[in-house]
N, C-alpha and C positions, 0 to 999 in steps of 0.2 A: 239329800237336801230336798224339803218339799218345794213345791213352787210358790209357796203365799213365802216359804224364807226367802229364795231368790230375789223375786220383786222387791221383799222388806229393805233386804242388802243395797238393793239398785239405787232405793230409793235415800239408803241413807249416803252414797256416794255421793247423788247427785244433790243431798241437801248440803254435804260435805263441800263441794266445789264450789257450790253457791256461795261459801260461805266467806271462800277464799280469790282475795283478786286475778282476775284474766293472767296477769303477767306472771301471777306465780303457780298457777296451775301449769302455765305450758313448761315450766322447769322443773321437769319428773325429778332431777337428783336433787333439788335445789335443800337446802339445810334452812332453817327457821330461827331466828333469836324469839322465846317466847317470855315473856313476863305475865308471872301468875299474879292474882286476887291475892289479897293480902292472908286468908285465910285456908287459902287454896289446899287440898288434899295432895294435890302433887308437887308443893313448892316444898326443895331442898331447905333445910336450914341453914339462914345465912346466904342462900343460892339468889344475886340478883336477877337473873335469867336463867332460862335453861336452852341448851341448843335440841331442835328435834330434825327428824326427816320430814317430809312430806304425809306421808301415813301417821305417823303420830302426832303429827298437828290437827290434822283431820279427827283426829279420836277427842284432843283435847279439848276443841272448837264445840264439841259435844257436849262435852262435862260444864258449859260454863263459867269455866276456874280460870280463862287466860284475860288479864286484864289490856295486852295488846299483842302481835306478834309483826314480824317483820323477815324479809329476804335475809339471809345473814350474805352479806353480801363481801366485794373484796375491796381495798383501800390500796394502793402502792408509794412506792419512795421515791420520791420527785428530786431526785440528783443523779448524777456520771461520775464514773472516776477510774481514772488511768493512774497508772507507777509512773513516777516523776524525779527528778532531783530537782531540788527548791532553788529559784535565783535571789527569791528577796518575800519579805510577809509584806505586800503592798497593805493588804485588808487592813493587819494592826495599827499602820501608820495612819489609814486611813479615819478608823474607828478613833484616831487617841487614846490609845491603850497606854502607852507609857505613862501618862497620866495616872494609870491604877498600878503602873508595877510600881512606881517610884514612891507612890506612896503605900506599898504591901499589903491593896487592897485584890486581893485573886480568890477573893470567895471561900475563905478560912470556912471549914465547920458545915457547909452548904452538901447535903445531897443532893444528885441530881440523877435523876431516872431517865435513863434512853432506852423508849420503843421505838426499836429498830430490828434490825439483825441481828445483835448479838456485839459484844466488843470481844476482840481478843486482847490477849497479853501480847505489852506494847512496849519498850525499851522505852518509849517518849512517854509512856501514860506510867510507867514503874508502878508503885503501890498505888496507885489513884481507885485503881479499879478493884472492885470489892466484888463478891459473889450475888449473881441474880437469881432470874426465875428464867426459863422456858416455856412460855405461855402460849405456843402452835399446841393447836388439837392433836389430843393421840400422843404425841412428843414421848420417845423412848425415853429419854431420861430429861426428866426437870430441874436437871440442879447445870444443864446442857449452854449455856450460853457462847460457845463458842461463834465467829461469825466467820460465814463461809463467801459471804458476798461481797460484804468489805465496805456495805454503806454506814454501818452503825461505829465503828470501829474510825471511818475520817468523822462522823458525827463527835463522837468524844475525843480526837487529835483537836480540833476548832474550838472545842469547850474548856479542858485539860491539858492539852499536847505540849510536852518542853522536849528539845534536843540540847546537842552541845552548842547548838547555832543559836537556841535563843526559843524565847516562846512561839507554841503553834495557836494556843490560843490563850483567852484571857484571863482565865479564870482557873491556873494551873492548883491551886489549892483546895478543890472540893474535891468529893467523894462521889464517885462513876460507877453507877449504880445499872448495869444490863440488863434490860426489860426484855427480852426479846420474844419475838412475835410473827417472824417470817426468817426465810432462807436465800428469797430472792427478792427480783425488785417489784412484780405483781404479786396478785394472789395473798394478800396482809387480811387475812377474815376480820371484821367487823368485829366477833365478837371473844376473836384473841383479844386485840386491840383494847378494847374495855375490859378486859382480864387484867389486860398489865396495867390499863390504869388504876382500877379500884385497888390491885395487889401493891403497884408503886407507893400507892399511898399506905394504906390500912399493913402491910408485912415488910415494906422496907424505910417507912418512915421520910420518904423522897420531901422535898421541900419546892422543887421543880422540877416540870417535866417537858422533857424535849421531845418532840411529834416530827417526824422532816418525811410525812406522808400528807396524805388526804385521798377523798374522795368528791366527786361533784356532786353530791346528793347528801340529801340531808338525812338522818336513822335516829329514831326515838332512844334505841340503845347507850348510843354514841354520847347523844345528848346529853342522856343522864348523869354519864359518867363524867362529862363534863363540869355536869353542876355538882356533881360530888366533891371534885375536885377544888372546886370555890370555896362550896361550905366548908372544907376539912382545910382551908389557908394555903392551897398547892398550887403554885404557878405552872400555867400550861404556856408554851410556847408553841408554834407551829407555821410548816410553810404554806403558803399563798397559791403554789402552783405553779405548771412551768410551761401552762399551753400559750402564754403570750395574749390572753383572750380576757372578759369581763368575766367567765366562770366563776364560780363560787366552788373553791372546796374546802371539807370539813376532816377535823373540827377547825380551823384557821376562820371559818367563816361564822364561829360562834361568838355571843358577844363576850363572853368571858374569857377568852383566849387570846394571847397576841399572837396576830398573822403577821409574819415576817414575809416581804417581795425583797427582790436583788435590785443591785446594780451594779457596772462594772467601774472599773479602774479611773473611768473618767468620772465619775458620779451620777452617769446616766442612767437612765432604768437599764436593768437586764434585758433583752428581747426577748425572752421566755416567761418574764415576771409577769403575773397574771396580775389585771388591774380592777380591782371593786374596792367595797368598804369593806373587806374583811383586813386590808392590809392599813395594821396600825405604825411597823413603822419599816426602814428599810436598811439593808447592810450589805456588804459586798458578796457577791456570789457565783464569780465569775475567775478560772483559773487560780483556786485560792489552793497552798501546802497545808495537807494536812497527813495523817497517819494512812500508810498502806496496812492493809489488814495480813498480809504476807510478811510484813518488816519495811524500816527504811519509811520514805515520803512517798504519798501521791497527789496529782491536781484533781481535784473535783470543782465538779461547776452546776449551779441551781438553787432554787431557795429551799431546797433540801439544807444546803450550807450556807447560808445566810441564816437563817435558822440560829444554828447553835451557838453563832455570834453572841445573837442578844439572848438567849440561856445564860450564856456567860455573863451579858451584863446584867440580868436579873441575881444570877448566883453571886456576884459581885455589892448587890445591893442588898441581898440579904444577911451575904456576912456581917455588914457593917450595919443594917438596921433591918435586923431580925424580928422587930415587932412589925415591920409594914403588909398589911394585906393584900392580898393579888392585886385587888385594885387600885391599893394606892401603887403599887409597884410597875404595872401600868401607866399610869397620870405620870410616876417619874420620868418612864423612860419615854413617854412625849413629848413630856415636856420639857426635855433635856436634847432632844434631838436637833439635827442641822435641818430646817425645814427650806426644802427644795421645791418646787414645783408651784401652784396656789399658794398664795400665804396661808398661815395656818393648816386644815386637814386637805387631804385630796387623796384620790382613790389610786395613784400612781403612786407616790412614796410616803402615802400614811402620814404622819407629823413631820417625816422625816429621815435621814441618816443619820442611826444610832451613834451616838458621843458619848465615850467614855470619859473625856475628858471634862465636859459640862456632866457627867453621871455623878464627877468624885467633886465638882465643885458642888452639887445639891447635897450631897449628903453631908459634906462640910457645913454648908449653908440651907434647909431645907425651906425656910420661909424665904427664899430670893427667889426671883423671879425667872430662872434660867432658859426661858424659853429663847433660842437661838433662832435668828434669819440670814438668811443668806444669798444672796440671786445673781447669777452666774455671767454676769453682763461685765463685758471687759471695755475698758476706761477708751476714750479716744479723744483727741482736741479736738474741739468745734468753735465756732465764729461767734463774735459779741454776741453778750446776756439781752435778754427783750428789753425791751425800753419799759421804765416801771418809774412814777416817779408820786403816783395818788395810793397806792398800796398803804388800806389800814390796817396795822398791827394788831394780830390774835392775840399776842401775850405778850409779856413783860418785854421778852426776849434777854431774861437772865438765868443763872445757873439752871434753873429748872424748865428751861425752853426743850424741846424734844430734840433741836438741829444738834444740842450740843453733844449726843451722840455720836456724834460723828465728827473725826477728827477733822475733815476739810470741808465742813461748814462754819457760817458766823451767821449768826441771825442779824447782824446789823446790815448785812447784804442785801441786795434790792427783791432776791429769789425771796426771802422770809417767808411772806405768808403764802407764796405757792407752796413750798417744799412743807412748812408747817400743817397746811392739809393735808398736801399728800401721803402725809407721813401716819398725823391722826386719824387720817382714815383708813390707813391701813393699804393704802391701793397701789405703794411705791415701798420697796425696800434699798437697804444701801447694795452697795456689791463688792462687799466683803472686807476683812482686815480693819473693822472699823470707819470706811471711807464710804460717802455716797455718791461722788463722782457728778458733781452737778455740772461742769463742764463737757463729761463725755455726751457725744452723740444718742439720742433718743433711735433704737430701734422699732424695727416696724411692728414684732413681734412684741417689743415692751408695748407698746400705744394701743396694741389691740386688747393685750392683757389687763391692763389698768382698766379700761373702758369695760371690760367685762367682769373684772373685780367688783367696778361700780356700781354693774347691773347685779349683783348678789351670787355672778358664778352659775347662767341659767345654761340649763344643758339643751344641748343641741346633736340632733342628728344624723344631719347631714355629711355622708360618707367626702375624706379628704382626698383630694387626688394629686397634692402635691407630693412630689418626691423627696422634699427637703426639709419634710414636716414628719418625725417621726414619732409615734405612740408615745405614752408619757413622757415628754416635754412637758417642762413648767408652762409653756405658750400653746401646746397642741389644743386643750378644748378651745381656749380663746379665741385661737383661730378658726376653729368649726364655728361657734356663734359669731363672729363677725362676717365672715364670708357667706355662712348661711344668711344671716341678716341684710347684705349687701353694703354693710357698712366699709369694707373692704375689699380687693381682689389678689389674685395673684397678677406674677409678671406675666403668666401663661399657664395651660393648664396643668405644668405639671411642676409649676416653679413660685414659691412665695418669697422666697431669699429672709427668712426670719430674722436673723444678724444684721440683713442690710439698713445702715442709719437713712431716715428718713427725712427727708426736703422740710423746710416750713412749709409751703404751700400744698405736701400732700398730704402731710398735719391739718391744715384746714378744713382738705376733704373730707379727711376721716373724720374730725369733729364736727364739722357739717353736716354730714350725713348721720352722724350717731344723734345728731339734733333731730332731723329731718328732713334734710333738705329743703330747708323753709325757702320758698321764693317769693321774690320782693322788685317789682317793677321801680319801685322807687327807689333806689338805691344810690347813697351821694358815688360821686363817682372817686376813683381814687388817686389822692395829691403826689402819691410817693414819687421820688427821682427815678427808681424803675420798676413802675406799673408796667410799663410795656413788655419787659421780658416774664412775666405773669403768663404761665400757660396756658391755654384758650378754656383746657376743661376742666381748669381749675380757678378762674377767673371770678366766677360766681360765688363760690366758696368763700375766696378770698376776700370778696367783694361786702361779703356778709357777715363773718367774723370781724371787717375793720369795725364795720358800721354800729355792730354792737357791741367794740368797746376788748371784743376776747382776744384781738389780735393784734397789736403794734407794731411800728419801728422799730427798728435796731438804735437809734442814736443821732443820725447822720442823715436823715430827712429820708432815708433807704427801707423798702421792706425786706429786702435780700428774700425772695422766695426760693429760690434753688440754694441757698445755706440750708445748712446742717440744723435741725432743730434740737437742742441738747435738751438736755433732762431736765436742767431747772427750768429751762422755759415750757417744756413740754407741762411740767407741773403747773405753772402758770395760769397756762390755759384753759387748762381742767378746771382749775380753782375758778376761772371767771365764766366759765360755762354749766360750772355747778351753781354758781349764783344764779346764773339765768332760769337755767330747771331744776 
């Protein structure tokens, strides 16, 4: 070799390196997802990518034939699972599934495609399960779907699964379709993954497709294949993640995909459920029965398996209306959901907890309104309604008054036009079974939530140090913006006591302070029978609210400050405080 070729060589290495980012040069083994010019001399037919080494990305970087390339990097399956013998399907009850068996709606006619590991033959999955692909690089044999890990295998138990005990999951009448893409729980290549989706679609005719992986970074590949899946009418499902964190992982974090988070047995988020906007809605995924991939049941837990829930309730909606598009299939299962947490969207449980039960009333009904709320405040007695007696009425207050909702309201009651705002503005829900509980005790946790519903839901954040306030709560950001605000405190600094019912008078403060703490030297002074038991630092407050009208007696010439402030007065007050500002 003469030395003008040496140098030439040197030189085209190091125009080679240039050409390729820092982070990928220092991974000598590293593999390449490339996508050629549309024209390209080296693009396969029909080949959406090609995978290369590091040297032959180098060469191709040359030819100017690659229209983008990328790390082919690794994705993993975001669940657990042990051998179990089943006590009970808490999930199904949870979800309202009987609801869809009673009416023999389980997803007649639906394929549904799992990239996963692999499904094996199931005594609970019987004929469900049909022949896949083996889509791991290299793969001895492609016809291989066997599942050696056991994640893919509880994935189709949740979607498909019946025993003699009863259903495992919802949607025991579709067709289980094994994508499979890995052998264990790390290491899922990028660009298996977009193999088995464009193959789900275009060679096994899949209708949905279940993901119960991700990764925290976003890949052009991935992307694609994402959108492929829109364009050709192919529902993608996928999990959320299971670091407990604001992470984003994909594809769950795409806009056309539903990102399923957990929660457990109580209705609470999962603690592993990861919280951003990718999560549109939420389902159980915690100690849930499903198929062990050896025979027999096992428990898995993560939104791995919250996941194939709502697969199932999507497979469920397109048996029965097979014309709906991803997106409208979507919009259904939001708006079909038990919304927990913020009213309407929030980044903890998405719309909501998936309902099968409101799923089979929409498709009965598909112009009805099914959007469900529900807020988790449990009833308690409290002390005489506020004194109300100048209260002008918003509406007729007949059949079509909003109160009537709800079975233990009357709009001819003195609350009307508080509750009537609070209602139209969205800033109060009932607490469940139909009932809004305007007697019960007003929480502290409620008073800061409404007050921050008001403010339009502004993010804050400032780090929480109470111990009693835990990650997605319907009340946890609220709490951060109040306390960051100084609108409220804890009892100390590791204690906010969320549940505990709140005083009238430390109702004032709060409201006070969300005003501004306006001070006013002149202030008449106050007539009630006991002013004097009025706390010293809440005096002012009190003092301020009578004076403008936002705060009254009880009845009896009394302000009862250390009573209980219930809801409908809580509502009240808001209502005359919104008139102010």
């Amino acid at each position: 070799m003469t030395r003008l070729s040496i140098i030439k060589n040197i030189l085209i290495l190091f125009l080679v390196a240039a050409m390729i980012p820092l982070h990928y040069v220092c991974v000598p083994d590293a593999e390449y997802i490339v996508k050629y010019r549309e024209n390209a001399a080296f693009r396969r037919d029909e080949a959406r990518f090609d995978v290369v080494s590091r040297a032959q990305l180098g060469f191709l970087l040359l030819t100017d034939e690659v229209e983008w390339f990328e790390q082919n990097e690794e994705l993993e399956l975001l669940g657990t699972i042990s051998q179990y013998y089943p006590d009970d399907k808490w999930d199904l009850e949870m979800i309202g599934a009987e609801a869809a068996f009673s009416r023999g709606l389980i997803g007649n006619g639906v394929r549904v495609g799992i990239i996963d590991s692999g499904v094996n033959p199931h005594e609970f999955l019987a004929d469900r399960v049909v022949p896949g692909h083996n889509y791991i690089s290299n793969a001895s044999d492609p016809d291989d779907t066997s599942d050696t890990y056991g994640h893919g295998t509880a994935v189709a138990g949740l979607i498909a699964g019946k025993s003699d005990e009863g259903y495992l999951g919802a949607a025991a009448g579709v067709t289980i379709v094994p994508l499979k893409c890995t052998d264990e729980k790390a290491g899922v290549k990028i660009s298996d993954v977009c193999d088995a989706i464009y193959g789900g679609i275009d060679d096994y005719d899949c209708d949905v497709l279940n993901m119960s992986l991700g990764i925290a970074s976003d890949y052009k590949s991935l992307e694609e294949a994402v959108a492929y899946a829109e364009k050709k009418g192919v529902v993608i499902v996928s999990a959320v993640g299971n670091d407990g964190t604001s992470t984003l992982y994909y594809p769950a974090a795409y806009e056309t995909v539903i990102g399923v988070g957990g929660v457990d047995e109580n209705g609470l988020l999962y603690d592993n459920s990861n919280f951003n906007e990718s999560a549109l809605i939420t389902a159980p995924a915690v100690n849930l029965t499903s198929t062990f991939y050896m025979g027999g049941y096992a428990t898995v837990t993560g939104t791995s398996f919250s996941t194939p829930q709502v697969t199932a309730a999507a497979a469920i909606l397109l048996g029965a209306r097979p014309e709906l598009t991803p997106e409208e299939v979507r919009r259904a299962l939001a708006d079909t959901a038990v919304d927990l947490g913020s009213v309407g969207y929030d980044e903890y449980y998405g719309y909501g907890i998936l309902s099968l039960s409101a799923l089979v009333d929409y498709i009965d009904n598909p112009q009805k309104n099914t959007i469900i709320t529900e807020q988790p405040e449990a009833p308690i007695n409290t002390d005489s309604p506020e004194e109300n007696a100048n209260l002008k009425a918003t509406c007729a207050k007949d059949e079509d008054c909003i109160l009537r909702a709800f079975s233990d309201l009357d709009p001819s009651m003195w609350y009307h036009d508080g509750l009537h705002f609070a209602l139209e503005s969205k800033i109060m829900n009932g607490t469940g079974d139909g009932l809004f509980s305007p007697d019960a005790a007003a929480s502290r946790a409620m008073i800061v939530t409404i007050l921050w519903r008001m403010e339009n839901e502004p993010k804050a954040s400032a780090k929480l140090t109470f111990s009693d306030v835990r990650a997605g709560m319907w009340y946890t950001e609220a709490i951060r913006w109040a306390t960051s605000n100084g609108i409220v405190s804890g009892y100390s600094a590791d204690t906010f006591d969320p549940d505990g019912s709140i005083t009238r008078e430390q109702l004032a403060v709060i409201l006070w302070r969300y005003a501004g703490s306006a001070r006013d030297e002149n202030l008449p002074l106050l007539n009630y029978t006991d002013a004097g038991s009025i706390s010293s630092w809440a005096f002012e407050a009190v003092q301020w609210m009578t004076a403008n009208g936002i705060l009254n007696g009880v009845g009896d010439g009394s302000l009862n400050p250390q009573g209980s402030a219930s809801r409908a007065q809580a509502a009240t007050l808001l209502m005359r405080l919104a008139d102010i500002y």
